[in-house]
C-alpha positions in Angstrom: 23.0 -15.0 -10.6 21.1 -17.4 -8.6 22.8 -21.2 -9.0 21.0 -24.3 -9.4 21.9 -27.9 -9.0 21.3 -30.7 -11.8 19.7 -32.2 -9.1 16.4 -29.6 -8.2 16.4 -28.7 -12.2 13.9 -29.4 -14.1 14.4 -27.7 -17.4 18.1 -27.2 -18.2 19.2 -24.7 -21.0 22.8 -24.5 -22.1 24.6 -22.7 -24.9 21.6 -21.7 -26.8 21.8 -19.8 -29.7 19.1 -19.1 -32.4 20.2 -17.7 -36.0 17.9 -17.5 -38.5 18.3 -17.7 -42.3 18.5 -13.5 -43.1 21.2 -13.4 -40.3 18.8 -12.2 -37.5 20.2 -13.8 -34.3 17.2 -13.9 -31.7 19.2 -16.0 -29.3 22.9 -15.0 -27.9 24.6 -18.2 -25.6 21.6 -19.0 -23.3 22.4 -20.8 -20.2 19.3 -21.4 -17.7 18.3 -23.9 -15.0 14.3 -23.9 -14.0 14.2 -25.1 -10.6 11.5 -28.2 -10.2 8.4 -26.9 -8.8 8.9 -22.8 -9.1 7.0 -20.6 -10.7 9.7 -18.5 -13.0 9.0 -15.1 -14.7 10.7 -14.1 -18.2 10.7 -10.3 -18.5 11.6 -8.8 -21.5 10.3 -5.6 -24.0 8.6 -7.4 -27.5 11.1 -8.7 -29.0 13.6 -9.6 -26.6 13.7 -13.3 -27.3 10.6 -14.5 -24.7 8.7 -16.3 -27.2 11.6 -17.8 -29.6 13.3 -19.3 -26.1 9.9 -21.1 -25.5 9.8 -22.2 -28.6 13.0 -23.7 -28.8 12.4 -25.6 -25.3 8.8 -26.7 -26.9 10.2 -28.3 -30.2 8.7 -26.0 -32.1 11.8 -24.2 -33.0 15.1 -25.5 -33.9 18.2 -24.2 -32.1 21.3 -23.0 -34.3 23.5 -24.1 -30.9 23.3 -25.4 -27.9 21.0 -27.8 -25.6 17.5 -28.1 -23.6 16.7 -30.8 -21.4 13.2 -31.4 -19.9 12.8 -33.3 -16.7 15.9 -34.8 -17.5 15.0 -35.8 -21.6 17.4 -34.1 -24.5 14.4 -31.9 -26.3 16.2 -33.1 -29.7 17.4 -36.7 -29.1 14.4 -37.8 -27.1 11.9 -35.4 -28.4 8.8 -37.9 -27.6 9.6 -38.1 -23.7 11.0 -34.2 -23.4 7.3 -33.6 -25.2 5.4 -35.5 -23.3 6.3 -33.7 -19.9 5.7 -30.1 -21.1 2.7 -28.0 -21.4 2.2 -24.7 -23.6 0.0 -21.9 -23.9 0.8 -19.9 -26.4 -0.4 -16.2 -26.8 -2.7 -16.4 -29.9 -6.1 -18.2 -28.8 -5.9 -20.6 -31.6 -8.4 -23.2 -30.5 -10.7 -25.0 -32.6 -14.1 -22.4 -32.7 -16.3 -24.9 -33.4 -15.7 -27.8 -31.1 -17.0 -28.3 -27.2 -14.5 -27.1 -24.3 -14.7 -30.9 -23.5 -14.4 -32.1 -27.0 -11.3 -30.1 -27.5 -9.3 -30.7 -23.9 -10.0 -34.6 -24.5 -8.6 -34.1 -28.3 -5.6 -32.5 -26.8 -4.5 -35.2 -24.3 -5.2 -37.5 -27.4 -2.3 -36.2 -29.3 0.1 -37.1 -26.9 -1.1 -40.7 -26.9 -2.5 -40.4 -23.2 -5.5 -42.7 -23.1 -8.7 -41.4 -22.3 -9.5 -40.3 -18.9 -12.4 -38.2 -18.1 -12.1 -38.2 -14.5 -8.4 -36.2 -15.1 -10.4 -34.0 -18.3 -13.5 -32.8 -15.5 -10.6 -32.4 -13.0 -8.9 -29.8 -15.1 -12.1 -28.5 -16.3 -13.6 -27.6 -12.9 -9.8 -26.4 -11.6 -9.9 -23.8 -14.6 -13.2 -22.4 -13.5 -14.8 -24.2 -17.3 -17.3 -27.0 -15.9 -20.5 -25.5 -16.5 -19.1 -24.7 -20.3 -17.8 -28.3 -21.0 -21.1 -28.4 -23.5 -20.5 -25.0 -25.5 -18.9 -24.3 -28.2 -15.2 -22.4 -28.4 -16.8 -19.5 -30.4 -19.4 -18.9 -27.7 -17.0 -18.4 -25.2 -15.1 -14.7 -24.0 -11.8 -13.9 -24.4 -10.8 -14.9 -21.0 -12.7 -18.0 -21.2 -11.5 -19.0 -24.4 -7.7 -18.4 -22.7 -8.5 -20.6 -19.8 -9.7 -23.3 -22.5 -5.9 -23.1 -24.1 -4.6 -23.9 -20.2 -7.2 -27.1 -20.4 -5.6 -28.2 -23.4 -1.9 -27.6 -22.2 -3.1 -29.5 -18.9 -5.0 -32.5 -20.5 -1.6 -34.8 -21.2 -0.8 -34.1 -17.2 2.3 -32.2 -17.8 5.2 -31.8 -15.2 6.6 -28.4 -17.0 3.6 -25.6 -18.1 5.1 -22.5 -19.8 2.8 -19.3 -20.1 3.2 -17.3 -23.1 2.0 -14.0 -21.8 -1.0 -15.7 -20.0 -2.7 -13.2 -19.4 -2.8 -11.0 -22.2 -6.6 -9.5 -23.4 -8.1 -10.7 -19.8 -9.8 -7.7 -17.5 -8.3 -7.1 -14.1 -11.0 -9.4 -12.4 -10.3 -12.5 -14.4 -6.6 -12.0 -14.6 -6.5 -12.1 -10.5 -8.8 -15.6 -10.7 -5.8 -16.6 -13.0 -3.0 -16.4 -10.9 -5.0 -18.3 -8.4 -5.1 -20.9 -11.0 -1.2 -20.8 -11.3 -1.1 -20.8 -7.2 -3.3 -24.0 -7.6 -1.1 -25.6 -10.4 2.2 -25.2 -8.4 0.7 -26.9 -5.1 -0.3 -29.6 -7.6 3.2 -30.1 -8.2 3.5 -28.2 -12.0 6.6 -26.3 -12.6 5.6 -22.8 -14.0 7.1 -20.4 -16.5 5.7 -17.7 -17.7 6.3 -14.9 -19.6 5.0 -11.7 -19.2 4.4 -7.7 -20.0 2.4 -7.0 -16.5 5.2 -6.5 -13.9 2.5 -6.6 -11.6 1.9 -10.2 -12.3 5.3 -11.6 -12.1 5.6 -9.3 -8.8 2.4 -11.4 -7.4 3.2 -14.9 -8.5 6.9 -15.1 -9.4 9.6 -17.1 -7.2 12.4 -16.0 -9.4 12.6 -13.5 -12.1 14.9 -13.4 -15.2 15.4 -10.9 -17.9 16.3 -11.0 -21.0 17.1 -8.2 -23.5 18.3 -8.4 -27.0 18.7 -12.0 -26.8 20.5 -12.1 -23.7 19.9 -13.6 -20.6 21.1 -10.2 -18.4 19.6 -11.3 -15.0 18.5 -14.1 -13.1 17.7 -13.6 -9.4 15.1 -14.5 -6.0 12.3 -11.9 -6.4 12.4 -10.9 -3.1 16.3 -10.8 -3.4 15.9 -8.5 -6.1 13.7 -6.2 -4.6 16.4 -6.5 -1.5 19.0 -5.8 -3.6 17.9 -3.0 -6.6 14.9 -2.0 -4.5 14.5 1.9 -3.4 12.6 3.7 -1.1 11.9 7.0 -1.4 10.5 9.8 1.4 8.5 12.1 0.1 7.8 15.4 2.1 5.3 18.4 1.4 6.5 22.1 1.7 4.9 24.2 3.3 6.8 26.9 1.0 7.4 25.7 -2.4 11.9 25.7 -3.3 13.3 26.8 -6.4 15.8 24.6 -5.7 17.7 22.9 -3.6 20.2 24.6 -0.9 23.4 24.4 -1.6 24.0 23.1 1.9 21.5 19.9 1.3 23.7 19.2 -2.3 25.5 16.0 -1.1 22.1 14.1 -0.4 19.9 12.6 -2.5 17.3 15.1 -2.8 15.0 15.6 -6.0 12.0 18.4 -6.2 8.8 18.0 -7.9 5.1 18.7 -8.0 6.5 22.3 -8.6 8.9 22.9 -5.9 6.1 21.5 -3.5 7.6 18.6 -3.2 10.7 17.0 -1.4 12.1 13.4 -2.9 14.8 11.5 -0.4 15.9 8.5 -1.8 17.3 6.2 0.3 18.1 2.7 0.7 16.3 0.6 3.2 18.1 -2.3 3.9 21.1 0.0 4.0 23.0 0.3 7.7 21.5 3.4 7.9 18.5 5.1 6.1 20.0 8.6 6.3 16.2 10.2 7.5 17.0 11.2 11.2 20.1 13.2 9.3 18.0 14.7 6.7 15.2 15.9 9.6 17.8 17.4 11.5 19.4 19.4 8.7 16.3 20.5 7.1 15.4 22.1 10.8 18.9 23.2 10.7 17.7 25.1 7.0 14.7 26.1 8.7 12.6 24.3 5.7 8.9 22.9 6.7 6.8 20.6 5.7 3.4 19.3 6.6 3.1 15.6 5.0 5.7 13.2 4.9 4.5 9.8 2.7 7.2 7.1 2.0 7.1 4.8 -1.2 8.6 1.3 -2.2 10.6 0.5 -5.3 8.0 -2.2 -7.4 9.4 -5.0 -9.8 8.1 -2.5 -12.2 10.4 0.3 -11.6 13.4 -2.2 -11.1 13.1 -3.9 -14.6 12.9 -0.5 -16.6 16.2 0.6 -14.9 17.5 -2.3 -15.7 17.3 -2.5 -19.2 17.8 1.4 -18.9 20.8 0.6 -18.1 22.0 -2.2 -20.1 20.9 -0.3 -23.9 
């Protein structure tokens, strides 16, 4: 697991447990550092804990156990100051429908006592793609836009911490891909990021680190690109030109799979390894006299890692 100093922390976690009242424990002993400035992605299958972590760091949630700082603020003792530095938007679009986009960012940064300032409101407004809407009404508004509206409000106070609650859930491909731009955006602005998410893809494409947690558990915390380094495969797929039944005896001790019928070859292998193993497995397959005619080679995705991972730990 990756380490990170009290120093380059922003949000610090420790000990967290969450019971609730019919004996349901949603939270198991928590310990996690955000570094300032990274963009962190929480994996996890529904009802892993994502959302009641959040929560719990947001003050919306009490903790049975345990401790949460935010840019250096106790989330309990100095609730006010943790509060002010920490953006959230949640899942459910629960914005006011009938009130303006600008009515209801301004509103927002309102609540946390900020004094008005529209130059920072059109700022947000234009950054989130929602200028030329400022005037319309919530209910008007798409799915997408209504989603981006929720980021305006989380922004308007001028947060230092924003946590994404599944961010892009409901949005089509196109809009989803303009979204992570935004996120890009926010980090150069300086906003630490942590989302959470059910599109691998996404954390794959924004993520700096990734954790996972299963049944309450943090089980993982780690670089993505050390990760992919690290649990990463690459396979070598090869076409027949004679479809196998199976697999000779003599080509047993590698890592061979069929598929596609017997059509199909499978080497897995790792690359980072010393040595891949494919000049051996050429030779020995002339050796066996067995052709092929196509020869494509694949990279393990964040995707495939996560499910073996949790695979693995059930």
């Amino acid at each position: 697991m990756s380490e990170t100093t009290a120093a380059d922390s922003i949000v610090a976690i420790k000990g967290l447990n969450k019971r609730y009242a019919n004996g349901f424990v949603a939270l198991k002993s928590i310990d996690l550092e955000i570094r300032r400035g990274e963009i962190f992605a929480l994996l996890g299958p529904n009802g892993a804990g994502k959302t009641t972590l959040i929560n719990i760091v947001c003050g919306i949630v009490n903790a049975s156990a345990g401790s949460v700082t935010a840019d250096g603020y106790d989330t309990v003792d100095q609730f006010r100051q943790a509060r002010m530095r920490i953006g959230l938007v949640p899942q459910e679009l629960n914005t006011d429908a009938f009130e303006t986009v600008w009515a209801t960012t301004r509103f927002s940064r309102g609540l946390f006592g900020k004094p008005a300032n529209p130059a920072h409101i059109e700022k947000v407004l234009r950054s989130l793609s929602l200028w030329d809407k400022k005037d319309e009404k919530i209910l008007t508004l798409s799915g997408g836009m209504k989603r981006r509206v929720l980021i305006a409000k989380a922004l308007s106070h001028e947060p230092t911490i924003l946590f994404l609650d599944e961010p892009t859930a409901g949005v089509d491909v196109e809009l989803r891909h303009d979204m992570w731009e935004v996120v890009h955006g926010l980090r150069e602005a300086g906003v630490t990021i942590i989302l959470t998410t059910h599109y691998i893809e996404e954390a794959e494409k924004m993520a700096d680190r990734v954790g996972v947690i299963l049944n309450g558990e943090i089980i993982l915390v780690e670089e993505k690109a050390a990760l992919m380094r690290q649990l990463g495969k690459r396979q070598l797929a090869l076409q027949l030109n004679e479809a196998m039944q199976q697999i000779p005896a003599e080509l047993t001790d590698l890592p061979l799979e069929l598929s596609n019928e017997g059509k199909t070859l499978v080497y897995t292998f790792n690359a980072q390894g010393e040595s891949t193993g494919v000049a051996e497995l050429l030779n020995r397959l002339a050796t066996q006299r067995i052709s092929f005619h196509d020869l494509k080679s694949s990279e393990s995705s964040l995707e495939d890692i996560f499910v073996n991972i949790v695979r693995n730990q059930r």
